[in-house]
C-alpha positions as CSV (number, residue, x, y, z in Angstrom):
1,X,0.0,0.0,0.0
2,X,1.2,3.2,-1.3
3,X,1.8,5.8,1.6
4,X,0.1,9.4,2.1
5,X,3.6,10.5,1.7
6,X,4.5,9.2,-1.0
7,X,1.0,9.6,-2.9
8,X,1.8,13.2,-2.3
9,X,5.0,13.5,-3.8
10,X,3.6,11.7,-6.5
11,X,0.5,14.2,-7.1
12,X,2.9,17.3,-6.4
13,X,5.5,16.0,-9.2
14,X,2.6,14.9,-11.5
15,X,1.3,18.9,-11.3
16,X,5.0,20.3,-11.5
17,X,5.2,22.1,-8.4
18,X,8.2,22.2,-6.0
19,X,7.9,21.7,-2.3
20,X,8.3,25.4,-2.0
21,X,5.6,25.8,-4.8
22,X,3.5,24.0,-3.2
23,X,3.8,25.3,0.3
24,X,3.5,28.4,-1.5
25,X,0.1,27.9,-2.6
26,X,-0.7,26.8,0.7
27,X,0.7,29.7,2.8
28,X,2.7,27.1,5.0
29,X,6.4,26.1,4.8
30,X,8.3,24.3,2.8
31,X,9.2,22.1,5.4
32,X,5.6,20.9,6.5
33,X,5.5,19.6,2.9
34,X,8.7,18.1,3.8
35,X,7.0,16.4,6.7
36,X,4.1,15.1,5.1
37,X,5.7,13.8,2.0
38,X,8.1,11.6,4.9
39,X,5.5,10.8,6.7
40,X,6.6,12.5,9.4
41,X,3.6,14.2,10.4
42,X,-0.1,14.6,8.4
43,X,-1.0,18.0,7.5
44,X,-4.0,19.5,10.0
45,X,-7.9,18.9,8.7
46,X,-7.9,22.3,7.2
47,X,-5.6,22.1,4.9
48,X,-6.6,18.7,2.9
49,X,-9.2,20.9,0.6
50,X,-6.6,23.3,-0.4
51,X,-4.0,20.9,-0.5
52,X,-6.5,18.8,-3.7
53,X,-7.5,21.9,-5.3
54,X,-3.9,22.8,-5.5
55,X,-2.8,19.5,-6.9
56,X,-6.1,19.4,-8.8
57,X,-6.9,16.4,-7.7
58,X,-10.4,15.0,-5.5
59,X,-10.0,14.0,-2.1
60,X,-10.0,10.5,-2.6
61,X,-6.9,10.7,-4.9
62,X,-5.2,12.5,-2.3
63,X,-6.2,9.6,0.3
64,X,-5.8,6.6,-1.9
65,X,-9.5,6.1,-1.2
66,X,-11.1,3.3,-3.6
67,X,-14.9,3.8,-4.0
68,X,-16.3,0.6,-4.2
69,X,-20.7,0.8,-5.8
């Protein structure tokens, strides 16, 4: 199972944006990125809707969550 982590690097990369780019967009540091993308810490609630629109992506491809109808 892919990691939040590393799904995140994989979505920032995918879009073109830098950790500082990202963070950026964001308004945080470039160092929480840092953190998240090592799994060293998750990023707070608030920031996981931003976070998708900025990597243009849903929710559920930021999660890895499958949808099963």
């Amino acid at each position: 199972m892919i990691s939040f982590g590393e799904n995140l690097k994989y979505l920032r990369l995918k879009k073109g944006y830098t950790q500082e780019e990202l963070a950026n967009e964001l308004n945080i540091s470039h160092q929480s990125v840092s953190k998240w993308e090592t799994n060293t810490s998750l990023p707070n609630v608030s920031y996981c809707v931003p976070l998708a629109k900025a990597l243009d992506c849903t929710l559920n491809d930021l999660f890895q969550v499958k949808v099963i109808s």
